[in-house]
N, C-alpha and C positions, 0 to 999 in steps of 0.2 A: 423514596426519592433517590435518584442516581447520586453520587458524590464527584461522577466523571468531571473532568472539566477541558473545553473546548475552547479554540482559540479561532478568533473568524478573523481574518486579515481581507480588507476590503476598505476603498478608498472614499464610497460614495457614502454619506452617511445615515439614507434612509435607509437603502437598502440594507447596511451592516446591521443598523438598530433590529430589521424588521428579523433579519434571521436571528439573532439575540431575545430577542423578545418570545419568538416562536417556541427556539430550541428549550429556554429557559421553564416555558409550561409544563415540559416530560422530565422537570427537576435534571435536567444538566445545569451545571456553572459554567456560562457564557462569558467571553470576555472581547470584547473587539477591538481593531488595532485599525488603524488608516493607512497603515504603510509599514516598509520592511523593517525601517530603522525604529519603531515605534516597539512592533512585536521582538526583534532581535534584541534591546532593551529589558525589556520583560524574560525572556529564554533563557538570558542571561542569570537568572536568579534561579527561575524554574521552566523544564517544559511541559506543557499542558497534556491530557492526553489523547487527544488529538485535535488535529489544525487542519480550517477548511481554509483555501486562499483562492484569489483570483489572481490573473497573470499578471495584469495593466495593476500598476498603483501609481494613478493619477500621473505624473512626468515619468515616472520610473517604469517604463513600457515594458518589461518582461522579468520587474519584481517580482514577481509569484516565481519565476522558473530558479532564478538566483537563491531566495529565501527557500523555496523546495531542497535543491542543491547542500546549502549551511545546514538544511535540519539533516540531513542526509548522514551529510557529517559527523554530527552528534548525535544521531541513534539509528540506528536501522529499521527497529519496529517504532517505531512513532507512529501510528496511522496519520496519512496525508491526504485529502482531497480537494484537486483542485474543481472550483467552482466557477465557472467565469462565461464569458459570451462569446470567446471564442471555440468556436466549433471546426476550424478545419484540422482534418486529418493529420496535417502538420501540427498542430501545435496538440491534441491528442497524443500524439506519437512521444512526442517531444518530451512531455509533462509526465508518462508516466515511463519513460528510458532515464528522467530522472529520478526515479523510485518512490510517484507517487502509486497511491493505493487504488483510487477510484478517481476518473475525471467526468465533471459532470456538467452540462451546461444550464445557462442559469432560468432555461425555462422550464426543468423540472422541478416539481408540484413539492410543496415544504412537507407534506406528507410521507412524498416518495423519498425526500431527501433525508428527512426524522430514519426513514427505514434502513436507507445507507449506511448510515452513521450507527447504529441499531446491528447492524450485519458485520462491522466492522468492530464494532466494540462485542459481540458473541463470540468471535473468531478468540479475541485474547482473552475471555472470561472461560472459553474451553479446557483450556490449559491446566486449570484449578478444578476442573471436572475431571478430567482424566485418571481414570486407575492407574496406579503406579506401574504395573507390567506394561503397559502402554506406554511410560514415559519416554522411552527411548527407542528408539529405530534405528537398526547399525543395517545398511547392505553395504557390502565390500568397504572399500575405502568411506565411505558416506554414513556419517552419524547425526540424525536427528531428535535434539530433545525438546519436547512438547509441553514441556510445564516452562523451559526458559525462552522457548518460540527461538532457538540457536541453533546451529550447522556447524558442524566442520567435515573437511575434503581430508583424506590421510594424516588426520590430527593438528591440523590448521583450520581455525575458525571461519568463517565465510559470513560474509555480513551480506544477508538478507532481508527484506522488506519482509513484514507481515502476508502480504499475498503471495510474493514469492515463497517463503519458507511450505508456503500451504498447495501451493505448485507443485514444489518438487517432492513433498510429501505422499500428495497424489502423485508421482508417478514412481515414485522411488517403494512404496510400499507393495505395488504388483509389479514386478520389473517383469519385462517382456508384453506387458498388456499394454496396448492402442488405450490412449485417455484422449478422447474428441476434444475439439474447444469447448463446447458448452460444459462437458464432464469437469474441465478446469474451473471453469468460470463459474460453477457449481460448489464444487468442492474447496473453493477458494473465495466465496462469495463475492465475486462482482459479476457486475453484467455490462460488456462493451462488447466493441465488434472484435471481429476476427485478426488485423492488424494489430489490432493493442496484444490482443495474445500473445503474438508472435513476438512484439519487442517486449514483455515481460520475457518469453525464453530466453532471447538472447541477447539481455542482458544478464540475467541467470547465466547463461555458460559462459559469457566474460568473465564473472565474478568469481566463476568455477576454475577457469583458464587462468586466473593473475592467481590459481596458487599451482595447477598443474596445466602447462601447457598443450599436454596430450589430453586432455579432458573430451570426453567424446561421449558419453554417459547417455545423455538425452537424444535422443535421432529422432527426425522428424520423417511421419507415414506420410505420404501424400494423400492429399485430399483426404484423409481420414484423424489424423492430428498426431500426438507425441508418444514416445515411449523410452521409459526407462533400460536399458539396453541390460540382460543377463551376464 
């Protein structure tokens, strides 16, 4: 039985139960919140390890991106996926420029969703698999350690998401080699369109940028996808 524990932020209360009840058969500890001020309450004591949310919570129309934002705050790798019924590009875009991990809408299948969640929580259980010679990854300025899922730029830390850390991993471990988007979204286990990719980079070389403003590291191939610059 998992001991993970998962926090579902969702305002409707069949729905919240139904994902609660689902998730809780593959022994995750399920916990559900109706709204922001509900969960931020709870966070406050402990945070779970990982939160699925929707955008709308009930009056509070863009709760989910707010609450995304405050967890943001307090960790970087939290794994975050938003869940919800909005599906345009915009608000995709949106959701995951604010360092969510996966955004999913809510007519994929509790199966496909179990596997998300599944994909998400292997990424951090890798970490604890890794040989020790592996732990760490220096190119140039650029150090990656793999058992604390951490960064840092010329010995300042870089607060990275879980996908992102696994991003720039891929491309930072072959510098000079073209990594497509699907190679990304492979090796970083999510699956979204080609848009969402791109505001994962660059927010990545923002966060590269607020510690060296010359930061130029990642260059993008046309039409063929990213690469670690030699």
């Amino acid at each position: 039985m998992s001991s993970r524990k998962i926090a579902i932020i969702e305002d409707e209360a069949v729905i919240r139960d139904n994902y609660c009840d689902y998730l809780q058969r593959y022994g995750y500890q399920v916990i559900g919140y109706p709204s922001r001020q509900a969960a931020l309450t709870a966070f406050n004591v402990c945070l779970p390890d990982l939160v699925i949310l929707d955008i709308g919570l009930a009056d509070d129309i863009d709760g989910g991106f707010e609450l995304c934002r405050e967890l943001r705050i307090r960790s970087a790798t939290l794994p975050i996926i938003f869940l919800t019924a909005r599906d345009s590009d915009f608000d995709s875009v949106a959701g995951l420029r604010l360092g969510a991990d996966d955004y999913l809408n809510k007519s994929i299948s509790l199966p496909h969703l179990t596997a998300r969640i599944a994909a998400l929580f292997r990424r951090i259980e890798a970490m604890t698999q890794t040989q020790p010679q592996q732990e760490l990854l220096i190119k140039g300025d650029l150090s990656l350690d793999t058992q604390r899922l951490s960064a840092t730029w010329q010995g300042e830390p870089v607060s990275l998401t879980v996908t992102e850390f696994w991003m720039v991993h891929s491309l930072a471990r072959h510098p000079g080699h073209v990594r497509s988007r699907g190679q990304l979204m492979e090796e970083a286990q999510i699956y979204v369109d080609e848009a969402s990719i791109s505001s994962h980079i660059k927010r990545i070389r923002r966060k590269f940028q607020e510690i060296d403003d010359r930061f130029d590291q990642i260059e993008s191939v046309y039409s063929a996808g990213y690469r670690w610059r030699t």
